[in-house]
N, C-alpha and C positions, 0 to 999 in steps of 0.2 A: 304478413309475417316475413323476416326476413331469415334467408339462411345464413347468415353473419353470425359468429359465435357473439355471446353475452358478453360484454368487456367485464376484465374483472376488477373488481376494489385497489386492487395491490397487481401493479404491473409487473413485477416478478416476483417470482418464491424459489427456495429451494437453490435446486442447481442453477437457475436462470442469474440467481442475486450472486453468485458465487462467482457465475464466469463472468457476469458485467461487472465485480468489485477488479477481478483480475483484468478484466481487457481496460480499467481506468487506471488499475496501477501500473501496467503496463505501460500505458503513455506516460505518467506521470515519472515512470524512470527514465523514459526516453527523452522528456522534454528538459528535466534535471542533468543530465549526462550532456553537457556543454560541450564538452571537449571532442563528445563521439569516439572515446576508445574503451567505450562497453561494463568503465565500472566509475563508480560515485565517488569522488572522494567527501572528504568531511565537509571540504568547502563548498563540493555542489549540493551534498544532502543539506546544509543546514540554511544555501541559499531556496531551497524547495521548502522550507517551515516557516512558521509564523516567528518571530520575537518572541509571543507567548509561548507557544511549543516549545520551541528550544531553550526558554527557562522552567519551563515545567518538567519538561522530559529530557535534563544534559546527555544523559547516558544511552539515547534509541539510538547513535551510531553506532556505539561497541555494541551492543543489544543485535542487529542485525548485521555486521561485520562479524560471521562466525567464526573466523579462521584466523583472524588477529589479524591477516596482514595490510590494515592500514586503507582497502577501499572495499566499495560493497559492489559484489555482482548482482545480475539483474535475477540470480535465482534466490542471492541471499535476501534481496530487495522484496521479492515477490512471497517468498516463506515472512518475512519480520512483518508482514503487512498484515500478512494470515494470521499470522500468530496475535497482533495487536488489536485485528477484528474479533477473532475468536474469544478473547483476554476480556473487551469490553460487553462480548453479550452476556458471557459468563459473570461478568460483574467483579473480575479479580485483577488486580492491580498490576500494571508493567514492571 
């Protein structure tokens, strides 16, 4: 018998699924942010999306650009992420 916990079914739950959706959206702003002066504009969000994405969903940049002015920071990036995660478990529409 070994003292090794049990592996479980589902490699994360809870908080675990929570901080790994953040620490991948995290990269995922950092890797979009070309330019490296810390916010997204429309050109680099929309080169981070599919074709399809971006004619499904025209409006997730003002959507996560809360403040109007024009690019997204990496806290507005990180809340519109949450928000669109939380949106589809819930089952209700962007």
């Amino acid at each position: 018998m070994s003292d090794q916990p049990e592996p479980s079914s589902q490699p994360f739950s809870g908080h675990d699924d929570e901080q790994a959706s953040r620490a991948v959206d995290e990269f995922t702003f950092l890797a979009q942010d070309v330019n490296y002066d810390g916010v997204l504009s429309q050109d680099e969000f929309d080169a981070g999306r599919s074709q399809h994405d971006r004619e499904a969903d025209p409006s997730r940049f003002a959507r996560y650009d809360r403040n109007g002015d024009g690019t997204i920071t990496r806290e507005e990036y990180l809340a519109g992420m949450a928000r669109d995660r939380a949106e589809a478990v819930q089952g209700e529409p962007r």
